[in-house]
Structures are given as C-alpha cells and as structure tokens.
C-alpha positions as CSV (number, residue, x, y, z in Angstrom):
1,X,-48.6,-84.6,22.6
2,X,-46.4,-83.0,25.4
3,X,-47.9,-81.9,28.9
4,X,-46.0,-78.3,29.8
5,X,-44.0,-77.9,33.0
6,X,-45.4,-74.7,33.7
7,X,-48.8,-74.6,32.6
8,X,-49.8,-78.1,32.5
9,X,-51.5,-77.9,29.6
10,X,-51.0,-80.8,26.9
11,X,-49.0,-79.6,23.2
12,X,-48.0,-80.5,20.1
13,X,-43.9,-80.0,20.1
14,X,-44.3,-80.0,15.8
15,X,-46.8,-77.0,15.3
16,X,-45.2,-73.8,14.1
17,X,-44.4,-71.0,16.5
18,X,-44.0,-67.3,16.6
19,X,-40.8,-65.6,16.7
20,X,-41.3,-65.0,20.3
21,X,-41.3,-69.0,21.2
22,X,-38.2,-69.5,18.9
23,X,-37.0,-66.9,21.6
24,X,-38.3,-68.4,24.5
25,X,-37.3,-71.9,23.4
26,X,-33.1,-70.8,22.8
27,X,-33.9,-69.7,26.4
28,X,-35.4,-72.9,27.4
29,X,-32.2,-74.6,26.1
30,X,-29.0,-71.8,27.2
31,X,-30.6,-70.2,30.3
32,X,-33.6,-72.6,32.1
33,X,-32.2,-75.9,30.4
34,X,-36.0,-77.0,30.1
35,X,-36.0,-77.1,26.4
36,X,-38.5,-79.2,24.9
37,X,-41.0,-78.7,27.9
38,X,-43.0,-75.8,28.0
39,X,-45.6,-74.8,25.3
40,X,-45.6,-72.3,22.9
41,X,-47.5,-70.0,24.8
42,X,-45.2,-70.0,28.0
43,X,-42.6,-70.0,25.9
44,X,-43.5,-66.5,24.3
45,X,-44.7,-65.5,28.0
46,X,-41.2,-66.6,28.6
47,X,-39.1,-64.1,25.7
48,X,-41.4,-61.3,26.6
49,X,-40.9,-61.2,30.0
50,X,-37.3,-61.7,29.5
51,X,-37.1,-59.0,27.1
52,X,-38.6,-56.4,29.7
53,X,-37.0,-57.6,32.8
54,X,-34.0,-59.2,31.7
55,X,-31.4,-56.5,29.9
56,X,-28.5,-58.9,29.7
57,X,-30.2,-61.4,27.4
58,X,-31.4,-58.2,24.9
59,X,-28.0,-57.6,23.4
C-alpha cells in the first residue's frame, strides 16, 4: 500500500484502473513527473480536469 501525495489516502498501485487514471497516470509521468504517487481517484480527477481546462494536452 501507497499513501497519495494529494489526498493522503493509502492505495494499492496493482488494482486495475479506468481509462481516465491510465490518462492521469501518462500525465503523472510526462507533465507533473509524480508518477507512481497519486491514487486512482486523483489520478482520474487529474485527466478530467486536464481534459476541460487544459486544450494542449487534448490533441
């Protein structure tokens, strides 16, 4: 179990995730470079708020 940077809330870094925390963890790695840190949900909180506030990732 991981403890998230954001959230603080303890994870498992080997349960599945949704399309949207895939997302949020290639931003993790190429934009934040905090891969492997945040959990699945702030990672999707992550790709969706990306994807409405952030036009030059959505290409």
């Amino acid at each position: 179990m991981k403890q998230c940077s954001i959230c603080t809330k303890e994870f498992d870094e080997t349960a599945e995730r949704s399309d949207y925390a895939e997302a949020g963890e290639w931003l993790a790695g190429e934009v934040w470079q905090d891969a492997g840190e945040l959990c699945p949900l702030c990672l999707e909180n992550r790709a969706r708020l990306v994807m409405m506030y952030c036009p030059e990732y959505n290409s």
